[in-house]
LUMVEX-506723 format. One line per 5 residues: number of its first residue (from 1); their letters; for each residue x, y, z of C-alpha. Coordinates in steps of 0.1 Angstrom, whole numbers. Layout:
% LUMVEX-506723
NUM> A> X:Y:Z ~ ...
This chain:
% LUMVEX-506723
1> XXXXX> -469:-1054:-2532 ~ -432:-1056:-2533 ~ -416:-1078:-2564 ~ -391:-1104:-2552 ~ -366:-1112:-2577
6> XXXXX> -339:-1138:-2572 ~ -307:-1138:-2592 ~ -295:-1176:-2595 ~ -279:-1201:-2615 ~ -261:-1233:-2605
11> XXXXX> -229:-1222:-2617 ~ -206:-1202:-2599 ~ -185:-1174:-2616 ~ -211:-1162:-2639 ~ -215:-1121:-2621
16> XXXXX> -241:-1136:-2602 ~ -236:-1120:-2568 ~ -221:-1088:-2589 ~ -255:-1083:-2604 ~ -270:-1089:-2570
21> XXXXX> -253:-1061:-2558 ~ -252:-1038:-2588 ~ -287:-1044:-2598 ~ -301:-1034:-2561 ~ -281:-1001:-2557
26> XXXXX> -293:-992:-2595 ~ -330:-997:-2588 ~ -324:-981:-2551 ~ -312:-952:-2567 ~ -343:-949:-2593
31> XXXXX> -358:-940:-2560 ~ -370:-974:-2557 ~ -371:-988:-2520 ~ -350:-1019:-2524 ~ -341:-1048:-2498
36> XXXXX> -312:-1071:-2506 ~ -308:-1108:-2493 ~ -280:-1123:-2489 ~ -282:-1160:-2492 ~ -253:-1173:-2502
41> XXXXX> -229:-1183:-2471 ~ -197:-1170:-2493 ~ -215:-1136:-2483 ~ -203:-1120:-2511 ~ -228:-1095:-2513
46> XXXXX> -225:-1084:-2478 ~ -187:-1077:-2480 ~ -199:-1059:-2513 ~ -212:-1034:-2490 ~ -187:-1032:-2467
51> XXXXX> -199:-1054:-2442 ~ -178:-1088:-2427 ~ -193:-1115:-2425 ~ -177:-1127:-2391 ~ -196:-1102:-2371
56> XXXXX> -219:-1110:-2344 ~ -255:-1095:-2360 ~ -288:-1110:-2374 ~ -283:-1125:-2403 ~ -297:-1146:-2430
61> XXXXX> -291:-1179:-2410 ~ -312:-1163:-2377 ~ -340:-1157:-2401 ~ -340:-1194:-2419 ~ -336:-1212:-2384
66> XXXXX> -361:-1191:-2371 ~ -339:-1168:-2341 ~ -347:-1133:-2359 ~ -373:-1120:-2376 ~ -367:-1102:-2409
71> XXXXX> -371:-1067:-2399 ~ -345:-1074:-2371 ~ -319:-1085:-2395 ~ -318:-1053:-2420 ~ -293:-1028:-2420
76> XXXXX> -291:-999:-2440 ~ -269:-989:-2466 ~ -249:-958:-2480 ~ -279:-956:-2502 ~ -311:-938:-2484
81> XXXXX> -336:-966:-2504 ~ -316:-994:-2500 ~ -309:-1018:-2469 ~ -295:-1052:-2470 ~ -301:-1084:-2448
86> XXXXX> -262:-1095:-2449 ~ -254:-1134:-2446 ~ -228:-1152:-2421 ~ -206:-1180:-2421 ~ -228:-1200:-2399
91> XXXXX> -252:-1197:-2429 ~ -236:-1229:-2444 ~ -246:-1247:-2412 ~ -281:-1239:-2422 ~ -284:-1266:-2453
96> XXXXX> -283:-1294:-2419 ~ -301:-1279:-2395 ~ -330:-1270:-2421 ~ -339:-1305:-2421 ~ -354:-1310:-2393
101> XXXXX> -377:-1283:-2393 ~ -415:-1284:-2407 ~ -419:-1261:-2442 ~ -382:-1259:-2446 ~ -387:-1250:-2480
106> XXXXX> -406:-1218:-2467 ~ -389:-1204:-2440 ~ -374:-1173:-2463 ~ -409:-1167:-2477 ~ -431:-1168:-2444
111> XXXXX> -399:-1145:-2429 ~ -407:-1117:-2460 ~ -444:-1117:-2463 ~ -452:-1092:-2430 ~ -422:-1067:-2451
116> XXXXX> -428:-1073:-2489 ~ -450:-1043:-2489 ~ -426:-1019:-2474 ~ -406:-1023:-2503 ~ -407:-1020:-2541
121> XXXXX> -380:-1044:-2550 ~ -367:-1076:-2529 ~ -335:-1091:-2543 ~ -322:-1124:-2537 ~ -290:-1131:-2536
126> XXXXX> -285:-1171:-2542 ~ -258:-1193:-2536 ~ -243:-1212:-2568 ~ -263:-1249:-2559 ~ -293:-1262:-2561
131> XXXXX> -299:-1266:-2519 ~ -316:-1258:-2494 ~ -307:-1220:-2495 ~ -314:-1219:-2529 ~ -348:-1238:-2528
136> XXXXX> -360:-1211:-2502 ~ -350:-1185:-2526 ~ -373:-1197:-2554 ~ -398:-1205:-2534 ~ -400:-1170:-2522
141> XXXXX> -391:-1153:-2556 ~ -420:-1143:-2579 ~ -394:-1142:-2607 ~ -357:-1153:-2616 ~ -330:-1130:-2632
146> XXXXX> -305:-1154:-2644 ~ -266:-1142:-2651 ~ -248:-1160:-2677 ~ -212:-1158:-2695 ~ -210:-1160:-2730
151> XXXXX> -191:-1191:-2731 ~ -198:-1223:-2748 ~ -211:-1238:-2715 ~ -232:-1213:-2703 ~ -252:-1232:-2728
156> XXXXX> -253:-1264:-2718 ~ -267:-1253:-2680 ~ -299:-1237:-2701 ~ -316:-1273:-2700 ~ -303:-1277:-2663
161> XXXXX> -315:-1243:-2651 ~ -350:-1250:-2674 ~ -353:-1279:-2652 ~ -351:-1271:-2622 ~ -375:-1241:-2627
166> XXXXX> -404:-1269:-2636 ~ -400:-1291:-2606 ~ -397:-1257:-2585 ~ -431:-1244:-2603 ~ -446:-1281:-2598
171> XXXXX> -437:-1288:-2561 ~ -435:-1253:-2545 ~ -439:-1222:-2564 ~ -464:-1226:-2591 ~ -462:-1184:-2600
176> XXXXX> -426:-1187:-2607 ~ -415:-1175:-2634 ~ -378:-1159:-2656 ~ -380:-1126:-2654 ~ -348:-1125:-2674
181> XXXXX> -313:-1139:-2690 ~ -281:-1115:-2687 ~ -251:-1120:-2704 ~ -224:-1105:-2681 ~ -188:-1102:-2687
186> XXXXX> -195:-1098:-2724 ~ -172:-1089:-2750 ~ -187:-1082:-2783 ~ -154:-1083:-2801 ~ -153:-1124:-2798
191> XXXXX> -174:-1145:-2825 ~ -185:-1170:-2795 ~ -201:-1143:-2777 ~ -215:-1134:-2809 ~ -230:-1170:-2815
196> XXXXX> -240:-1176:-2777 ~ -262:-1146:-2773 ~ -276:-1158:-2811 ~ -278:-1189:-2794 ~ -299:-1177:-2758
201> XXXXX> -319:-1156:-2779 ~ -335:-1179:-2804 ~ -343:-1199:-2768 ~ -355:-1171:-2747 ~ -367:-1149:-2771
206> XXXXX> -375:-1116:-2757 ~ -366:-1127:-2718 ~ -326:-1124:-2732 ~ -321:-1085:-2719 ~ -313:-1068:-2745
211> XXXXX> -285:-1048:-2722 ~ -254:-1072:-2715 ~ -223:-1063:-2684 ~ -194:-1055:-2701 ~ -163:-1070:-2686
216> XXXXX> -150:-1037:-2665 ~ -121:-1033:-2641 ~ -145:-1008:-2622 ~ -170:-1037:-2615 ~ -139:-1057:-2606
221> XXXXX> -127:-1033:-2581 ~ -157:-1021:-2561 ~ -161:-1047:-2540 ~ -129:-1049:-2524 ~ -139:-1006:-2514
226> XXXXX> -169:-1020:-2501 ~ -190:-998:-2523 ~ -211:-1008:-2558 ~ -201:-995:-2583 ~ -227:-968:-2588
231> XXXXX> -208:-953:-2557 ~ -172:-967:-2562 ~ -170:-950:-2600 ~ -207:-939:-2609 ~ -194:-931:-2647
236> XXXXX> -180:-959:-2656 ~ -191:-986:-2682 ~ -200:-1011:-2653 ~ -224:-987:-2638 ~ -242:-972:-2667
241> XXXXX> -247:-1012:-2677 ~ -263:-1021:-2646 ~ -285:-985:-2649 ~ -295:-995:-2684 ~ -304:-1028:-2669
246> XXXXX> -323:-1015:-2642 ~ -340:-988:-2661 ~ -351:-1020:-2687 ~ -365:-1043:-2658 ~ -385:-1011:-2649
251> XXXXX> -397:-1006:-2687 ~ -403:-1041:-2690 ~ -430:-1042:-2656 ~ -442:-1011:-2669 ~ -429:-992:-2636
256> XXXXX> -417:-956:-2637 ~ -397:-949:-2612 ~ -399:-918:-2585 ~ -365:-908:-2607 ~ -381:-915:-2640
261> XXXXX> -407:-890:-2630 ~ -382:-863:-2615 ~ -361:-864:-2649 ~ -394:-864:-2669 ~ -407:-833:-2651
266> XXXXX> -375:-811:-2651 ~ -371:-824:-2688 ~ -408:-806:-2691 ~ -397:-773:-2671 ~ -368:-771:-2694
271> XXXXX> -388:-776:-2728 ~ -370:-804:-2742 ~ -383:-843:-2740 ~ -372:-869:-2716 ~ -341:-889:-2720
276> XXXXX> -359:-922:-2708 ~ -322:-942:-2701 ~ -297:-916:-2685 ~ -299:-922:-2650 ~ -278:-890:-2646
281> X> -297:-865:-2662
């Protein structure tokens, strides 16, 4: 059965819908089939793969209102093993019209159970506030990947975020669980980013990933090319991060991907052992 993984946090600004985005191409080109939401009405992620949000398609908001089913909303990507379900700007609209409908809470999880097995990955991407959009993201998400700066109040959200996750689990979603914390935009020159990761570590122990997104004018560019990055500038720091990161979601599930096996057998033919991390090998 498919994993569905939702990358959220109440605060905007944190690489949220970056890692949405990066994070979905790298385990798409593992060889993993992948399937990314967009939930957030900025639509961000869908412009991130050179889609507009303006244009007449299924979208999210047909889904959650109940106009399109999920299969009629995905369109494929430049990547063979990833496709994307792109949001709209009548998405917003969705938070008030929602209300009125039994299960609101569960309209994104009843639209992805008859698909979740034709994938190995489903990624969420949330918008940055606790609504509607949002609650139907964690109530279809098995686990969380939350993005967070190194900054001094990246900290204070931990109790917020912690929060919300229990009433979540207690209400709706009682499997729910954090998959992970990422630091993104991280500069390990700077004493505070130094003392923040201390910091998340000593409160998430070993669900702080150990790999962290550089700041990285590749990541910074790629979206305005309508590419990620693996595809805008495949060497570059930003895309061997969100590899690593990938590569240590997949180590941490105990998952080997069809790539993982591919380098592991030529690595075999050629008498030498695997390099378990290089996605380009």
């Amino acid at each position: 059965m498919g994993r569905v993984l939702a990358v959220v946090n109440q605060k905007g600004g944190v690489g949220k819908t970056t890692t949405a985005i990066n994070l979905s191409a790298a385990l798409a080109m593992e060889g993993l089939k992948t399937l990314l939401i967009d939930c957030d009405p900025q639509a961000n992620s869908t412009g991130g793969y050179g889609f507009s949000r303006d244009e007449a398609r299924k979208s999210t908001y047909d889904i959650l209102i109940g106009e399109s089913t999920l299969s009629e909303a995905i369109l494929p990507t430049e990547i063979d093993t990833l496709w994307i379900v792109p949001s709209s700007k009548n998405l917003t609209g969705a938070n008030f019209e929602l209300i009125q409908h039994d299960r609101r809470s569960y309209k994104l999880r009843e639209a992805i159970a008859p698909e979740r097995n034709k994938y190995d990955y489903i990624v969420l991407d949330c918008p940055p506030a606790l609504d509607l959009l949002t609650l139907n993201a964690l109530v279809a998400a098995d686990r969380l990947l939350v993005p967070m700066q190194a900054e001094y109040f990246a900290l204070e959200g931990v109790s917020e975020l912690v929060h919300t996750l229990e009433r979540v689990r207690g209400t709706f979603n009682p499997e729910l669980e954090i998959e992970g914390v990422l630091l993104t935009m991280y500069d390990d020159r700077t004493n505070l980013a130094q003392q923040v990761r201390e910091n998340l570590r000593e409160y998430f122990k070993d669900k702080l990933f150990n790999t962290a997104i550089p700041r990285n004018v590749r990541l910074a560019e790629a979206p305005s090319y309508g590419k990620p990055v693996q595809l805008y500038d495949p060497r570059s720091r930003g895309a061997e991060s969100y590899s690593e990161l990938a590569n240590e979601l997949l180590t941490r599930n105990d998952i080997e991907s069809p790539r993982a096996r591919e380098r592991k057998a030529e690595a075999a033919a050629r008498g030498r052992p695997t390099v378990r991390f290089w996605p380009y090998a």
